[in-house]
N, C-alpha and C positions, 0 to 999 in steps of 0.2 A: 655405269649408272647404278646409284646403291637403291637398295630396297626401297627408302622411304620416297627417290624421286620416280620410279614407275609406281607407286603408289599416288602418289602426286597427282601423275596423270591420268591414272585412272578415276581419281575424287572429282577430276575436269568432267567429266564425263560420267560421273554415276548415277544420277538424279534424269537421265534419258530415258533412264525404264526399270519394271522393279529388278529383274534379273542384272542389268549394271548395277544397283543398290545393294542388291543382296550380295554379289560378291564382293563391291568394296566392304562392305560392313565386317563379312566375314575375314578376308585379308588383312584388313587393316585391325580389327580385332586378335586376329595370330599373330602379326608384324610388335604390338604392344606386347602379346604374352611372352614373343621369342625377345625382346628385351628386357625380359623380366628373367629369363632365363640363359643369360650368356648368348643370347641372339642362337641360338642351336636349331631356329626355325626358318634360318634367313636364305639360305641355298635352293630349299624348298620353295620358300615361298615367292623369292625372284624367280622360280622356272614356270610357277602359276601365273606369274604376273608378264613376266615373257608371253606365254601361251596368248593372254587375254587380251595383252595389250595388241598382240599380231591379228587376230583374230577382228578385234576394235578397227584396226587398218583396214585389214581386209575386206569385213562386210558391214563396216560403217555402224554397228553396235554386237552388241552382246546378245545371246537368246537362249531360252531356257537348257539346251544341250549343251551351250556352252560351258555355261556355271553348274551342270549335275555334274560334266564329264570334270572340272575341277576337284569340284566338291569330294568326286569318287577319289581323284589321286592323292589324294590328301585322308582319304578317310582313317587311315590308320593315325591320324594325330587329333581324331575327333574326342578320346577320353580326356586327352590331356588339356583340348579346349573345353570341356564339361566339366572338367575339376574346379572351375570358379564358377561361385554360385549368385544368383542375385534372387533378392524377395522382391518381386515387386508388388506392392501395397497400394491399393487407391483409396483416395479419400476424397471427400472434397471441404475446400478451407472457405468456414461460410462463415464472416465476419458480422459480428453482432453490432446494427447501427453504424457502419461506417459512412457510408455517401448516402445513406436513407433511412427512413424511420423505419419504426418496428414490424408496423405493419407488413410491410417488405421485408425484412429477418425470418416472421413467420412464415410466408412465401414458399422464400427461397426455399428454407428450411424442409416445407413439407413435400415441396416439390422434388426436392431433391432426391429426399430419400423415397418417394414413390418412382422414380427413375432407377435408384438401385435398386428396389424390389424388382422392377419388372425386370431389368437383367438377370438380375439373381434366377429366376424362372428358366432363360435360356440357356443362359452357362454355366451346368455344374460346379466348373471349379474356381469361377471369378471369387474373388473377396476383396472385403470393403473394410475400412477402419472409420470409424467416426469418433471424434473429440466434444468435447464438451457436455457437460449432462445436460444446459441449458436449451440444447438443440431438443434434446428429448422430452421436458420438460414442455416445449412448442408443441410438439407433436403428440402427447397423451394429454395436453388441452385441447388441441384446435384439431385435430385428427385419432382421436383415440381408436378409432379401427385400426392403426394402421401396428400398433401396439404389439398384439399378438402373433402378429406375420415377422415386424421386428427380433422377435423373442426368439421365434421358430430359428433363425438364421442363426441368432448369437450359440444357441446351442446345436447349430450344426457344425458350427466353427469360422463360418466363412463371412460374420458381419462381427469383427472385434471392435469391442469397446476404448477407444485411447483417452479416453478422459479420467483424469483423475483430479481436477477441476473442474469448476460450474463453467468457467469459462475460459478459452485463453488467456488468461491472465497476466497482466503489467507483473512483474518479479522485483520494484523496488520503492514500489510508493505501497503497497500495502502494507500494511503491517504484521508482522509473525502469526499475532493470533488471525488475523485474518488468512493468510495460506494456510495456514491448519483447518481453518475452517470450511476452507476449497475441499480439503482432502474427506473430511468428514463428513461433511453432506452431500458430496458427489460420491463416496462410496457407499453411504448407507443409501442414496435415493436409487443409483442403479441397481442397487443389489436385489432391492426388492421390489424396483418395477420391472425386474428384465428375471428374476429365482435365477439371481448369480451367487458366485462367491464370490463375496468383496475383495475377497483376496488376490482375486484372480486381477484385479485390476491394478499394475504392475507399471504402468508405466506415466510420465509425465509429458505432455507430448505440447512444446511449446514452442511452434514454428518461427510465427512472427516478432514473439516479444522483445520490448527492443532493450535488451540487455539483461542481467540475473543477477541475482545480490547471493554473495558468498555463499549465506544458510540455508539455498534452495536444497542442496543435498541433505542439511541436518534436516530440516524439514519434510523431506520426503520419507527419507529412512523412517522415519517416527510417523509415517503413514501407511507403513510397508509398501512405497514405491521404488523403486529399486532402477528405471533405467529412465533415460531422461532424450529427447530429442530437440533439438532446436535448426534453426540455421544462420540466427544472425550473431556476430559477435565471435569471437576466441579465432578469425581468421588468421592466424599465422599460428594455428597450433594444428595438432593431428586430428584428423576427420573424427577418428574413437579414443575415447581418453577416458579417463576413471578423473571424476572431480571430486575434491574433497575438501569437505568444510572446517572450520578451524578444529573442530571436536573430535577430526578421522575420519566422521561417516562419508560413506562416499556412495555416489549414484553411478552409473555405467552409462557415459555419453555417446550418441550419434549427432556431428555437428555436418548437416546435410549444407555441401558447396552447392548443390544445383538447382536448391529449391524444393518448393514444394507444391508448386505447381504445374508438376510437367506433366507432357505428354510421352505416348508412346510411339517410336517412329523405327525405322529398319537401322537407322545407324545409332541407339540410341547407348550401347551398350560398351561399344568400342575401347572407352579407355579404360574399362572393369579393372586388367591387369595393373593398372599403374596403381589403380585407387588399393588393388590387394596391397601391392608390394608400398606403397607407402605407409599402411596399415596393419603392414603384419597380419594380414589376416585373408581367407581363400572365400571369404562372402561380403558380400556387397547386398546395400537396400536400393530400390529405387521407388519413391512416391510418384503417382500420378498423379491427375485427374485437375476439371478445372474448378479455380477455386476463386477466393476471395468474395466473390457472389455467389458462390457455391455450384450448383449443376454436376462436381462430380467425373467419375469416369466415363468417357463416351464410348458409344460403340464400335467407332474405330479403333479406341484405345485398346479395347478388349480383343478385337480382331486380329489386330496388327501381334500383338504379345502371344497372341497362339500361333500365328503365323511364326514370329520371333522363335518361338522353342522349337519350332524344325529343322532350323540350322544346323548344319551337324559341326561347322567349324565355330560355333560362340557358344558363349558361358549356358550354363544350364539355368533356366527362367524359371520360377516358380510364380504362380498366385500365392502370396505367403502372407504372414500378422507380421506385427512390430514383434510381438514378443514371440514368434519361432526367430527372427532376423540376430532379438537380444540373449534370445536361451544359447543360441550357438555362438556368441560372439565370447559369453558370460563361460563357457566355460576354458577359455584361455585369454579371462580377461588380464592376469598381469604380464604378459606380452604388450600391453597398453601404458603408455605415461602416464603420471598423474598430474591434474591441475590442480591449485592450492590456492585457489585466489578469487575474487569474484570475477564475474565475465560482461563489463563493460567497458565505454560506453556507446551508445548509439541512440541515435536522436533526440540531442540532449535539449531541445525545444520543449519534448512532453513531460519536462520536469513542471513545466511554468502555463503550457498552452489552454486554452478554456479553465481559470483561475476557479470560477465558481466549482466546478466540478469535482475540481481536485478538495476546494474547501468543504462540497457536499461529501466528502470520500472519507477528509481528516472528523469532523464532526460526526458521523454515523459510527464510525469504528471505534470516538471516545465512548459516546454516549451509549452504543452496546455494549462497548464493555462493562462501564458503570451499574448500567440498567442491570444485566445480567447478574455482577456482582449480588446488588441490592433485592433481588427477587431471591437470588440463593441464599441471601442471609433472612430472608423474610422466612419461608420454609423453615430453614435452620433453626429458627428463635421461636418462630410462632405456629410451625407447621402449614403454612400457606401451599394452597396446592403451587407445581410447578407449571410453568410458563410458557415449555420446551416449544411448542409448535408456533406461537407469534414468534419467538428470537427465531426461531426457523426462515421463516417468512420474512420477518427483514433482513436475516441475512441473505439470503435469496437475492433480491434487491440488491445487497449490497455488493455481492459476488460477481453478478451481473454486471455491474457499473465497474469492475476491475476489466475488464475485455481489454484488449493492448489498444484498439483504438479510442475508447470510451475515456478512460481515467486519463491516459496521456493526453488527451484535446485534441488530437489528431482528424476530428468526424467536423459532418457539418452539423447545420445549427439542429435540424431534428435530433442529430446525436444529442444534443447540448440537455434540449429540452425532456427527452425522455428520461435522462438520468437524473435530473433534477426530480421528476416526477417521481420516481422510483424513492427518491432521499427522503422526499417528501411521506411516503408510502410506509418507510424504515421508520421515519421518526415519529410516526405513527404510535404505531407498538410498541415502539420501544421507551417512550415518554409517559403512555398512557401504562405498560409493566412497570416503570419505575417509581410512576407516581403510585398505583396500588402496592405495591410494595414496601415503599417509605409511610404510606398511611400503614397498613396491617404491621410495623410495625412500631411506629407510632402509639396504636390503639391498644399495644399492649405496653408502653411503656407506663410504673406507676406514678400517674400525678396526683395523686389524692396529699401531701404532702405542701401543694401548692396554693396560697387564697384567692382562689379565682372571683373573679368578681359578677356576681349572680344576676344582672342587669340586660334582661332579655331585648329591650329596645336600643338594638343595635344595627347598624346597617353592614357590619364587615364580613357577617360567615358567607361564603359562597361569593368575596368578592376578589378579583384579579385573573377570575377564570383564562387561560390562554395569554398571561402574563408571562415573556421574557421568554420562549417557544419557538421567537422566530430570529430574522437574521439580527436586529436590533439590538437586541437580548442576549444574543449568544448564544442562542440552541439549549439555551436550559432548561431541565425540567419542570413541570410545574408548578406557580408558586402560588394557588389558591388558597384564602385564607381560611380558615374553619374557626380560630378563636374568637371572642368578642369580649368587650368592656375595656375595661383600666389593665388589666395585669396577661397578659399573653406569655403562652411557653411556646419557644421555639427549639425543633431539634435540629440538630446539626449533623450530616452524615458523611463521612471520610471512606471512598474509593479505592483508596492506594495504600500501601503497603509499610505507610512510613505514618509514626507521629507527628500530628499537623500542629503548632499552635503558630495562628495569622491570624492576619485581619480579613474579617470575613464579610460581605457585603449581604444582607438579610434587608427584605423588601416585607411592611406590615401597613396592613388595610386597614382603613377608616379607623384611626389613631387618630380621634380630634380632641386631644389633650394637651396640656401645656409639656410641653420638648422639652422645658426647660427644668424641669425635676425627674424628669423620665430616668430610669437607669436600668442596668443590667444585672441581674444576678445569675451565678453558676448553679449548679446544684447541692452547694454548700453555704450557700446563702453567702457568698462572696463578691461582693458590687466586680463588677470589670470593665476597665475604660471603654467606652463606644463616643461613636460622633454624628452627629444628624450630617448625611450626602446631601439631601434634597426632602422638600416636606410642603403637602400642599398640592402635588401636581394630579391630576385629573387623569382617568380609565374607564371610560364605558359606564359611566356613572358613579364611579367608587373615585376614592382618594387614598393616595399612599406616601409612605414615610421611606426613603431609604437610612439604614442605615449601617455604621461600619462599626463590630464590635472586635474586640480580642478575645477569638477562641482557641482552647485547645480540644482537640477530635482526637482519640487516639485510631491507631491505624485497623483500616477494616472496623470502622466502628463506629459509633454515633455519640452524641453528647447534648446536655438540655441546659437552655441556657431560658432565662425569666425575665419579660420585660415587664414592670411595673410603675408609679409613682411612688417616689418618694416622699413621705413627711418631711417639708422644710417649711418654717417660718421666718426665713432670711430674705429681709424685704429686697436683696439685690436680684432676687428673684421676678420681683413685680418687672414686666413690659418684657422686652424683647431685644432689644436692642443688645449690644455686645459691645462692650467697653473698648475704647483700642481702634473701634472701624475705620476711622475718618485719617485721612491724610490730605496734606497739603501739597506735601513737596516729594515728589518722585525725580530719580536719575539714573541713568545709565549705567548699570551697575548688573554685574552677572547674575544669571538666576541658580539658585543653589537648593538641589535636591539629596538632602541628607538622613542617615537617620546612623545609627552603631555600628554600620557592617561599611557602608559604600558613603562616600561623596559623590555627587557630580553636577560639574559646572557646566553651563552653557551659555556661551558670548551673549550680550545682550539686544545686539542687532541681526545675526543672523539665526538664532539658536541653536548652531551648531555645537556639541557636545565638545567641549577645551579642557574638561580633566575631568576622569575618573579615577577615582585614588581608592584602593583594596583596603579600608581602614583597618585590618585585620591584619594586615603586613607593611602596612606603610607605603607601597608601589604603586604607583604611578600606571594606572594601565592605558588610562589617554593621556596626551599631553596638551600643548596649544598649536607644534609643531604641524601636525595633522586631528585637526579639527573632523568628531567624530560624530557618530549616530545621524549623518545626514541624509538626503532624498536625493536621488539625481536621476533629472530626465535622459536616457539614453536614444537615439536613433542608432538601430542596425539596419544593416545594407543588407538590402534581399537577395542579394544577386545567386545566391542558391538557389532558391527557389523554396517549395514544401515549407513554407513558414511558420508551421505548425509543429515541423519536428523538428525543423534545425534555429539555434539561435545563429544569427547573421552578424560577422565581424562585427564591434561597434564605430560607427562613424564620428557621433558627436556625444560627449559625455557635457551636460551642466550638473553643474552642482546647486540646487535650489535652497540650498542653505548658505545663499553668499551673500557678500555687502552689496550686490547688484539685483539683487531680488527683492521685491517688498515682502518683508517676513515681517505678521503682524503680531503681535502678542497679546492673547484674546482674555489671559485669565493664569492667575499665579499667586500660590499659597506656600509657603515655606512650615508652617506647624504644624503639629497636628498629628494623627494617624494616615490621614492622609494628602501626600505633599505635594504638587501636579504643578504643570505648567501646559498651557495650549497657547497655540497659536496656530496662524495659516498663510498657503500659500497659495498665489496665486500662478499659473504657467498654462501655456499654450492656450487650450480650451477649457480649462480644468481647477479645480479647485481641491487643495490637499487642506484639511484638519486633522491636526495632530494635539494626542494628550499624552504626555509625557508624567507618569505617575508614581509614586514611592509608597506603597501602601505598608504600616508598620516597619518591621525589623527586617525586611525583605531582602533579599540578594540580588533582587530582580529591578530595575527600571521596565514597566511595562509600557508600551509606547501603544496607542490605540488608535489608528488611523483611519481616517474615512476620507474619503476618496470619489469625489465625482466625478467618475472618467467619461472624456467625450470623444475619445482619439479613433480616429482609423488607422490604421497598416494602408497601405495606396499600395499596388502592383498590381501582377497578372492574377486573377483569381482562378485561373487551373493548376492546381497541386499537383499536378503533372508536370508543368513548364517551369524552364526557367526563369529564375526571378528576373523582375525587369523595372520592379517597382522604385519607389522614391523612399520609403524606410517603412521599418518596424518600430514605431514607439514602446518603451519602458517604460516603469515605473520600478526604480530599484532602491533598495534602503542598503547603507554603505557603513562598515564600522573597521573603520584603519585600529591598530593599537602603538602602542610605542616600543613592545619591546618584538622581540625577533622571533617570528614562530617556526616552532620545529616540525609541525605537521598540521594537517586540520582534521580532527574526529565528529564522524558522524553516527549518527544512529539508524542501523539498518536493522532490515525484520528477526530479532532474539539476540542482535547486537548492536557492537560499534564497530568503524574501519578507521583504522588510519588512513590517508591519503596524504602524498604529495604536494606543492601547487600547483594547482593547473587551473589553466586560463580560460576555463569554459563553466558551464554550473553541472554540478553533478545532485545527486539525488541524497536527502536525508528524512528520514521518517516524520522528525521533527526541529534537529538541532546539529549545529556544525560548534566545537570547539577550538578558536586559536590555541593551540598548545605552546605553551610558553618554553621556548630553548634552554632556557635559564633555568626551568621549575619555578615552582610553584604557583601558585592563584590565575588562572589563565583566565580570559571573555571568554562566553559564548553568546549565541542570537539560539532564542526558541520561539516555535510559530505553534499556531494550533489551526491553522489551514495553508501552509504552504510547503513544497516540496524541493524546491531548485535554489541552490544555494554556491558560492565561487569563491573558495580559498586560494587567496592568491595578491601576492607582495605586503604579505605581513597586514594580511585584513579579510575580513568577513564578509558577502552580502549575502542578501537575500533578495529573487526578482518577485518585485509582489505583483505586478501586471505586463503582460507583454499581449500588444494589439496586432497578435498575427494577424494574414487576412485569407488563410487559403487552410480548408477546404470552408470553414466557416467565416466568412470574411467582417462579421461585428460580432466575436464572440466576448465582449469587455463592456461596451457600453452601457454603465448603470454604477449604480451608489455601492460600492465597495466597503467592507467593515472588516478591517484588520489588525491583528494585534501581532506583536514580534517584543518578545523579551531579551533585553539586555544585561547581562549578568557577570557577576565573578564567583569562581569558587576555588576550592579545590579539587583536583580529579575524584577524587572517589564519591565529594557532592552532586556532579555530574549529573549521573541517573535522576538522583532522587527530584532533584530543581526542576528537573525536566517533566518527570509526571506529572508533579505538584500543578506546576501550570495549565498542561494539558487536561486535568481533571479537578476541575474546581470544586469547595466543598456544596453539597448540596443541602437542601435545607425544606424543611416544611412547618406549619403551624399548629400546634399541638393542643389539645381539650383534657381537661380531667376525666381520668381513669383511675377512678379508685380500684379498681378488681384486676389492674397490671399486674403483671409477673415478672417483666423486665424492670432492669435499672435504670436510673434517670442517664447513666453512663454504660456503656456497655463495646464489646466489639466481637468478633466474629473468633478470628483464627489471625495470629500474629505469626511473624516470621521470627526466630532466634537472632538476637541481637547482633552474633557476631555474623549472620549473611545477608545482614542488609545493603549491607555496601558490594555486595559481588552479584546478588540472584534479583533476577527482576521477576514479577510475577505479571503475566502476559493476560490471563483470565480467570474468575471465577463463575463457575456455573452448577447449574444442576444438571447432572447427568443425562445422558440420553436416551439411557435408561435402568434410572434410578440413581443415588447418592452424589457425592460433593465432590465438583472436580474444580482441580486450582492446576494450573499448567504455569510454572517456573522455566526459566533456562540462566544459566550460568554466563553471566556476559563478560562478565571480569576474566575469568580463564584459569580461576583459584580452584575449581571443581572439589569433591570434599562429602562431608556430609554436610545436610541441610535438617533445620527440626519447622515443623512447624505447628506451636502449640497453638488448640484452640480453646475457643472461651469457659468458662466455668456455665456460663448458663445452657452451654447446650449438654446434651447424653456422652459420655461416656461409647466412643465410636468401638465398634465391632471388629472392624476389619479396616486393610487400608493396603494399597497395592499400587503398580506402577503398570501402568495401561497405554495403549498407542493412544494415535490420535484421533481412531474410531473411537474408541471406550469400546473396543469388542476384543483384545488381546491382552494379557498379563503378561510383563513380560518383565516385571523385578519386584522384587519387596519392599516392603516398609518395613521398620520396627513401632511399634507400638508401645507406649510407655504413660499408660492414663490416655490422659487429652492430647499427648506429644506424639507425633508423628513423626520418622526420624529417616530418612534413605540418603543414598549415595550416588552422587551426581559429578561424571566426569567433565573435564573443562570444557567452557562453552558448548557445554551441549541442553539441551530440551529436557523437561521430565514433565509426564502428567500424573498426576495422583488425585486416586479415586478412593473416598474415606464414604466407608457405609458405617 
């Protein structure tokens, strides 16, 4: 009989009592070491398990002289079982919002950690790890006593801080500057509510999250985080690994097989030696405590583990931190492989699940960025005090609503509704910052140059108040009127990094003048085409004009554009009417959305997309073959279960753009600036309107969908069971191409990823591109609130609704507004098409200032021409404390120098330096050359610069 089968027998039997526990545990413990070691323990330990098994015979169990008088014959191999070490670390995993509201969060939260205090009391050498600053955050609101008792521990050593996050955070729907911003305010907020060094906090501690996007290491490096833990995901790789992002930074990995929410028990420890020797390494971690509703390490746990380190035949136990677990690991970490890639995917459901949340998630992080932008150029230009503590505060909010079950839809509907509130909370600040900002600087642009029209009896200033704010609208900024009479200035304000001139959509109040001589001037008194949208419609007592003009914005910067009447006495002038209106005779005849760059055709019965042609190359990107830009309702099969995280095989795919649908066609204009077609559809319970739109010289078809969803998901509503239901309804938008693609690229947080195709949706910040096998001009689809996207057989989608029904079972039902752009470029247009959409220009209504100092045209700080196409810039802000920070990263892979000059109207900068992603470390240079800014930037990697 070999070693492992009297082993065997003895496992039959060790759960009788603790002394049969404690020696299997022990044995079977050596039995693992001695095959880690040529089995050189194995003679021995069959003559102990001889001994015990006879003894088991004889007196029907084990008893405590049994197992000492073992223990003793063996004690000369007791060093060599103490040579492997474990930290064992309790935490507890206290999920924010997931099966219950807030109010419950705070609870748990405070509960819990008064639970570790009061252990911490009894047993000197217990310690505790806690995550998230947001837990703390709970606790010196709703418990601030408990604060200082907190503090007492962290500098004793034994309550470490693992957050270096607000929350545990989703790693692929936020966006870059958004996890920098995790690192930021979770190190400056604990640092100075606990008199830490920010430094000290070291580590990324992301148990549950369900999967990681490549740049989590660039991203951490450039927060001085340095070791990273998770458990889900990279399972068929080594438990410790060094991961490294496209750029070489790399984080020092613990990918935990057994969880993170164990307990402590007598056999707990057993397989230590395998996990060494698989690991190249003589230490091992073990997490306790229970989690998920938090509660923490119990007091058996803590019992049992000091009991545990009396063993004299098992590893040597410590109460330990993550970072003594990572400082001993760190210093023979290239003993360790490295990973080079990202580390998904898993549950690829929460690409798509609770749609609003995700689009509450994509909207706060434009509109902070922009807001932000525009208060730092307000400062800049006009000396405005800064901002820093509202963008705080919403970011706060926004940080929050990243929690892995929150952003991915994963909670029920209280999850749903508190993060909503929260968005709502964000846009708060962040609308009411941007609008003072665009006014202050406004107020100092000079209009005295302008003839404004001096007719005080007017009804427009102060009207459109909470105009365009909400879902309707599109979450834009506010467009209250301030001008009045015949002659209005409007400025125009440019977010992004690029030269805009489009066609720009500007909304003006109580204009009850004839449309029909109206025009446009630049700030060169240069007329510029525009087109009355809509004129006449009714606001809370005010009336408004939209309209579409052709501006150019240059980048990071504003521009003033003058609406007036013109002198004409060309009587074709008199009435209204529009020569051309009237037709007789309509027929079935394609509808054709064109303008210099794209064509595209759409059948006349179905309106599905039958050619898109790159008029810039001649190709054919649709054909008729495969009829494109269509809607199809999907049923997937539940039969997983968790419908929330998993998308379920598809059952039945329609396609609602076919000759078997009634596809109505509600309205279509071929001239113009602006060229559009709508129509709608009718399916299941529901009703789809779609605008199909070509606004000026655009590269874009933006398609605008509303959407009255009435669907249910039908199955079991426990997220725990098996699925058993009748389906999951979709709502998916489908874009096949013609020619053959050689990958699909997406944009993830401070890059892109090539992928494969694969047959499930994966995650993009905001855009997935066909890459064309062939080269050149490839499609892509851009959203500005959707996440889950499926490259695969030579075509695109995007799922814009999916009616899970577990753990929130009606998280869909309601009026839907979404946009998805359809494009061609070239690869290095890419980036730039992609911002453009996602941040529209903004705009507000301007008054004479004769005593201005600014120019009717102006902008901030430009990028060098020649890194427009490689460096994207991620943020601009006002320091945290003090001067101008703009945070670039290298997404192209060209790395290099980078310049970036700024405007002639601001000072002559002082200084200028390369800072983490505190703004508390220097940690490379600039050159300085006037207003030019000048560093050096390796491939795809991060840089932030800080210009006083």
């Amino acid at each position: 009989m070999t070693v492992i089968d009297k082993l065997r027998k003895l496992q039959a039997v060790h759960k009788s009592n603790y002394w049969a526990q404690r020696a299997y545990a022990e044995l079977a413990y050596m039995t693992c070491l001695s095959s880690t070691r040529e089995n050189r323990y194995d003679d021995r330990l069959s003559a102990a398990l001889d001994t015990l098994l006879a003894l088991l015979d004889e007196n029907g169990a084990l008893v405590k002289a049994d197992v000492l008088a073992m223990e003793d014959s063996m004690a000369d191999l007791s060093a060599d079982a103490r040579s492997l070490k474990v930290y064992c670390i309790s935490h507890a995993h206290i999920d924010m919002n997931w099966m219950w509201g807030f109010q419950e969060t705070a609870s748990i939260t405070v509960d819990t950690f008064r639970t570790i205090l009061n252990l911490m009391k009894e047993y000197p050498d217990f310690t505790y790890a806690q995550s998230q600053a947001s837990t703390y955050r709970i606790v010196e609101k709703y418990a601030p006593e408990m604060i200082d008792e907190i503090k007492a521990r962290i500098h004793e050593g034994r309550w470490e801080i693992s957050a270096s996050a607000w929350t545990e955070t989703d790693k692929n729907m936020p966006n870059g500057e958004s996890l920098s911003r995790h690192i930021l305010y979770t190190k400056r907020y604990l640092s100075n509510l606990f008199d830490i060094d920010p430094d000290s906090i070291r580590i990324d501690f992301s148990p549950d999250t369900f999967g990681h996007n490549w740049n989590c290491p660039e991203i951490d490096q450039n927060g001085g985080v340095d070791y990273y833990y998770h458990m889900r995901a990279n399972d068929d790789q080594s438990d410790i690994y060094r991961w490294r992002a496209k750029s070489g930074k790399e984080v020092l990995v613990y990918h935990d097989n057994k969880g993170y929410n164990g307990s402590i028990g007598v056999c707990e420890f057993i397989d230590t030696p395998l996990y060494c020797q698989k690991n190249n390494t003589n230490v091992n971690l073990f997490v306790y405590g229970v989690g998920d509703h938090g509660g923490g390490p119990t007091r058996n746990d803590i019992e049992q583990l000091l009991d545990d380190m009396t063993f004299p035949l098992y590893p040597t136990l410590e109460f330990g931190t993550y970072h003594k677990f990572f400082d001993e690991i760190n210093k023979v970490r290239e003993r360790f492989p490295v990973t080079d890639r990202e580390i998904n995917f898993v549950f690829t459901g929460c690409y798509t699940s609770q749609s609003r949340v995700k689009m509450a998630n994509r909207i706060a992080e434009d509109r902070a960025y922009e807001s932000e932008f525009y208060a730092a150029a307000s400062t800049a230009l006009t000396g405005a005090p800064v901002r820093t503590e509202i963008y705080k505060a919403a970011w706060e909010n926004i940080l929050f609503n990243h929690f892995h079950d929150i952003l991915p839809g994963s909670g029920i509907i209280e999850t749903r509704e508190y993060a909503l509130g929260r968005f709502q909370d964000s846009l708060a600040g962040i609308n009411i910052s941007a609008n003072s900002a665009l006014r202050e600087i406004a107020d100092n642009i000079d209009t005295s140059s302008v003839p404004f029209d001096e007719n005080n009896f007017t009804d427009s200033e102060g009207a459109g108040v909470g105009f365009g704010v909400d879902h309707n609208g599109g979450y834009r900024f506010p467009q209250t009127e301030r001008g009045r009479g015949k002659t209005r200035v409007i400025h125009l304000f440019n977010s992004t990094m690029y030269d805009r001139e489009e066609a720009v959509e500007i909304t003006v109040w109580d204009y009850k003048y004839d449309l029909s001589v109206a025009q446009f001037t630049d700030a060169d008194g240069n007329v510029i085409p525009h087109e009355v949208l809509t004129s006449g419609d009714g606001y809370w007592g005010h009336w408004f004009v939209k309209f579409l003009i052709q501006a150019k914005i240059p980048a990071f910067g504003y521009s003033t554009y003058i609406l007036s009447l013109r002198e004409d006495n060309d009587i074709g002038h008199i009435g209204s009417a529009a020569a051309g209106g009237w037709r007789d005779t309509y027929g079935d005849t394609p509808c054709v959305l064109e303008n210099s760059k794209i064509k595209a055709i759409f059948d006349p019965y179905t309106l599905a997309m039958v050619e898109l042609t790159d008029k810039e190359t001649g190709e054919k990107i649709v054909t008729p073959d495969r009829p494109s830009a269509i809607f199809r309702y999907i049923k997937e099969n539940p039969r997983y279960g968790m419908t929330s995280w998993r998308v379920g095989p598809y059952m039945s795919i329609e396609n609602l753009n076919a000759v078997d649908h009634e596809v109505r066609l509600r309205d279509y204009r071929v001239s113009g600036m602006r060229r559009y077609l709508v129509y709608e559809i009718k399916f299941a319970s529901n009703t789809l309107t779609v605008t199909a739109e070509l606004r000026g010289e655009s590269r874009i078809i933006n398609f605008r969908i509303d959407v009255d969803w009435n669907e249910l998901g039908s199955g079991t509503a426990d997220w725990n069971a098996q699925g058993t239901g009748n389906c999951i309804p979709q709502l998916n938008f489908y874009l096949p191409v013609a020619y053959t693609a050689k990958n699909y690229r997406y944009d993830i947080p401070f890059g892109f990823i090539d992928r494969e195709d694969i047959a499930h949706d994966v995650p993009g910040n905001s855009f997935m591109r066909i890459s064309n096998a062939d080269g050149g001009n490839s499609a892509f689809l851009v959203t500005d609130t959707k996440y889950g996207f499926r490259g695969h057989e030579n075509a695109g989608a995007v799922t814009l609704i999916r009616a899970s029904y577990d753990p929130d079972y009606d998280p869909e039902r309601c009026r839907h507004h979404i946009n998805i752009g359809v494009g061609v470029c070239a690869e290095n247009d890419q980036k730039r098409l992609a911002v453009e959409y996602v941040h529209p220009i903004a705009f507000n209504a301007g008054v004479k200032h004769e005593g201005g100092t600014l120019p009717m045209s102006g902008s901030v700080v430009r990028i060098a021409e020649e890194n427009r196409d490689s460096v994207m810039v991620s943020g601009i802000k006002n320091g945290e404390d003090g001067g101008f920070i703009i945070r670039v990263a290298d997404y192209a892979g060209r790395g290099g120098r980078v310049s970036l000059i700024l405007s002639d109207t601001l000072e002559t900068p002082a200084a200028a330096e390369l800072v983490d992603i505190t703004e508390r470390h220097v940690i490379g240079t600039c050159d300085l050359d006037g207003k030019t800014v000048s560093f050096e930037i390796d491939p795809f990697a991060m840089a932030t610069i800080r210009i006083r």
